[in-house]
C-alpha positions in Angstrom: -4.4 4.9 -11.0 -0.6 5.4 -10.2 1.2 2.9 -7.7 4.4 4.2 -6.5 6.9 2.0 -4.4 9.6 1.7 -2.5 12.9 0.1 -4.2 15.4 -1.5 -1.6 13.5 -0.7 1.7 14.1 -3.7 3.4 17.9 -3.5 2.8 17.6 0.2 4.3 15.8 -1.5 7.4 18.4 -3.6 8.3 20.9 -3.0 11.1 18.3 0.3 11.9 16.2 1.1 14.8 13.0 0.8 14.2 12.0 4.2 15.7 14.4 5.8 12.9 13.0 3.2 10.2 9.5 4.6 11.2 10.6 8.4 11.2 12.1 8.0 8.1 9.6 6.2 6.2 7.1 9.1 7.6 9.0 12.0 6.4 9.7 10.3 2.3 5.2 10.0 2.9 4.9 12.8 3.5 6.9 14.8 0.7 5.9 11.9 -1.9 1.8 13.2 -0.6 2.6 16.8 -0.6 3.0 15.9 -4.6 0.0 14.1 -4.7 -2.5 16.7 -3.3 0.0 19.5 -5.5 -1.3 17.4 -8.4 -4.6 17.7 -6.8 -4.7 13.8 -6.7 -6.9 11.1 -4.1 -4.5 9.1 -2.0 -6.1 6.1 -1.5 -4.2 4.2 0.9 -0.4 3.2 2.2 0.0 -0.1 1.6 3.3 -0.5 3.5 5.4 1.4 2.1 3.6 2.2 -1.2 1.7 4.7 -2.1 -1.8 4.3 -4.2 -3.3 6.9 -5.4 -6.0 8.0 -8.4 -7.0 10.5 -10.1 -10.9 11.8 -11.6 -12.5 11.1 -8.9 -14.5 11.9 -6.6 -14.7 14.8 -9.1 -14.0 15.1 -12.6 -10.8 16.1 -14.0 -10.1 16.1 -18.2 -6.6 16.1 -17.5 -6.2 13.7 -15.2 -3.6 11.7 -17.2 -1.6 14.7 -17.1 -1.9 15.2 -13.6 -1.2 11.5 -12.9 2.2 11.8 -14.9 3.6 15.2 -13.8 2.7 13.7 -10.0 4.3 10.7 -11.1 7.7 12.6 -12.1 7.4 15.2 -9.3 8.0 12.5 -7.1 11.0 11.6 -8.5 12.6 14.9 -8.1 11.2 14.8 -4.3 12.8 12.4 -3.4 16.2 13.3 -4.7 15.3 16.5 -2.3 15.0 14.1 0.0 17.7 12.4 0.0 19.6 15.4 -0.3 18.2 16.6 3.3 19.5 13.0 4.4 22.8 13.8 3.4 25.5 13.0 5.6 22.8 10.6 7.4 22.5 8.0 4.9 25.3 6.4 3.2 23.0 5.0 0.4 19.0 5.8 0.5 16.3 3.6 -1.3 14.8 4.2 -4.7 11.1 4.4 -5.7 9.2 2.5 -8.9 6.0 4.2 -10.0 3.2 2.4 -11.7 0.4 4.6 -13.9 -2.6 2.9 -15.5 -5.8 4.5 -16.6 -9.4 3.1 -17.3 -12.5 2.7 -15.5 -12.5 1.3 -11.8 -15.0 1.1 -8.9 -14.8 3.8 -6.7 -16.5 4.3 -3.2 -16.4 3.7 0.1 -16.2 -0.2 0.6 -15.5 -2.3 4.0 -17.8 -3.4 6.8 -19.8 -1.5 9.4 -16.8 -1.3 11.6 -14.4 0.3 9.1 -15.2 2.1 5.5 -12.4 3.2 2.9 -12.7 5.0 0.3 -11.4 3.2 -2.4 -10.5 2.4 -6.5 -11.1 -1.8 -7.6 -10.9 -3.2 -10.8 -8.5 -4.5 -13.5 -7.3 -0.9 -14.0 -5.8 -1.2 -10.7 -4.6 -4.1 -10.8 -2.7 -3.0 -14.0 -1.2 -0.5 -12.3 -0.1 -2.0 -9.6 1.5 -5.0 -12.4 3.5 -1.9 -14.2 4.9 -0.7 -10.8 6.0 -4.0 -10.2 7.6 -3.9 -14.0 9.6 -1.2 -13.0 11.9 -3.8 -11.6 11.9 -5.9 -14.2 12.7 -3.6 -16.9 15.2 -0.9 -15.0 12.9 1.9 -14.7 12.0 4.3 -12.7 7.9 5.6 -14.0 6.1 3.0 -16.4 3.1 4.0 -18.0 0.3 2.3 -20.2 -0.7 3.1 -23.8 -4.5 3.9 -22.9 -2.5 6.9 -20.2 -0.1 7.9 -23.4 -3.0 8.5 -25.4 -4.2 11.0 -23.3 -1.1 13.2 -22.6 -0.7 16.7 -23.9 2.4 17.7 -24.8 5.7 16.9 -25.2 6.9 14.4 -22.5 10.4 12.6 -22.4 8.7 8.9 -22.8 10.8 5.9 -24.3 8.4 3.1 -25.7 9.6 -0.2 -24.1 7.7 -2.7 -26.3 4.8 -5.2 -25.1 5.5 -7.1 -22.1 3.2 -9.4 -20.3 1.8 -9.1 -16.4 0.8 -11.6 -13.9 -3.2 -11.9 -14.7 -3.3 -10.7 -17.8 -4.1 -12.9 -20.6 -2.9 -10.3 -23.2 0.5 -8.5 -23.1 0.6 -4.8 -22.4 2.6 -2.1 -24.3 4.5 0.3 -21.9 6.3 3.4 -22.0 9.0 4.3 -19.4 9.1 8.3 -18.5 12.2 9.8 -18.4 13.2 11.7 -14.6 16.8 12.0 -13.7 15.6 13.5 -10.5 17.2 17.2 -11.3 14.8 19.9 -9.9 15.7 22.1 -12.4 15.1 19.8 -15.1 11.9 19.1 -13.5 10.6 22.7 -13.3 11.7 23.2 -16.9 9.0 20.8 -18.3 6.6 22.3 -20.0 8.0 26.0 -18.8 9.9 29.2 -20.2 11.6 29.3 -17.0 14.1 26.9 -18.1 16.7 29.5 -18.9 17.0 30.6 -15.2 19.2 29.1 -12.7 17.2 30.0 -9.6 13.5 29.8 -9.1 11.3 31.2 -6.3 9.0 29.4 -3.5 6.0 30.0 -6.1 7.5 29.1 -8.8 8.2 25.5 -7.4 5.0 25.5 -5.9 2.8 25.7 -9.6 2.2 22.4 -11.5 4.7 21.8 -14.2 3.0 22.5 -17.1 2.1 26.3 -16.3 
């Protein structure tokens, strides 16, 4: 489950149209979902102006902690693109926090007979959700759980940040915080042999990270 939020949105609102608040907020969705569904991820909802999405399900995916984290660091280097199109619009853009968490949750559609959503509930979530909001507490930009580090492959840039507690949690959780300075080209060098060029094509940016 990944939870990835907004950082300083309602500063940004202030002293702005609405109309531009709106258009903005629908062009950083958009590019944060084109990373989702690249990652072949489930957007689950848009909960203001946080994204939640999962990942093995409705269909199975072994590597979906992988997926989940190379989405998760993807983003970042989205939106610096995105704030480099803003450029010269924006005198300072907001940040994002992203939340990743894995175990088992209940998933299906769930609502009433008016209105059905297909969803993800459970402590898992919640979790998630409690790293994202971590983020702030602990200056960083991706957080992730042991139970997703011990299913990565590879060699990630993770820093171990200790135990810290969460709201509704009796027992304290150990985090890890992934390193993304928002670089494209440090992104596309992850888990590549491209990383000695300087340039890279349409396709290249469009394969996930690790081929």
């Amino acid at each position: 489950i990944m939870f990835c939020d907004i950082r300083g949105f309602t500063a940004y609102c202030d002293q702005r149209d609405s109309a531009e608040v709106l258009a903005v907020l629908n062009d950083y969705m958009e590019e944060m979902t084109q990373v989702v569904f690249k990652y072949d991820g489930t957007v689950d909802k848009y909960i203001g102006d946080c994204i939640m999405a999962f990942w093995n399900a409705p269909d199975p995916q072994a590597d979906h902690a992988q997926r989940a984290v190379c989405c998760a660091m993807e983003m970042r280097y989205a939106l610096a693109n995105f704030k480099t199109k803003r450029a010269g619009l924006d005198t300072e853009l907001f940040e994002c926090g992203i939340g990743i968490h894995t175990g088992e949750a209940l998933v299906g559609n769930m609502g009433s007979s008016l209105k059905l959503n297909y969803t993800a509930m459970g402590s898992t979530v919640n979790m998630a959700a409690r790293l994202e909001t971590l983020t702030k507490r602990l200056n960083e930009r991706i957080l992730i759980s042991q139970a997703t580090l011990d299913l990565l492959q590879g060699d990630f840039p993770i820093t171990d940040r200790g135990e810290a507690t969460v709201p509704g949690f009796a027992q304290p959780v150990h985090v890890y915080a992934v390193d993304a300075d928002q670089d494209i080209t440090s992104a596309l060098s992850v888990g590549r042999t491209l990383a000695s060029k300087q340039e890279y094509t349409a396709e290249e940016v469009q394969q996930p990270m690790w081929k």
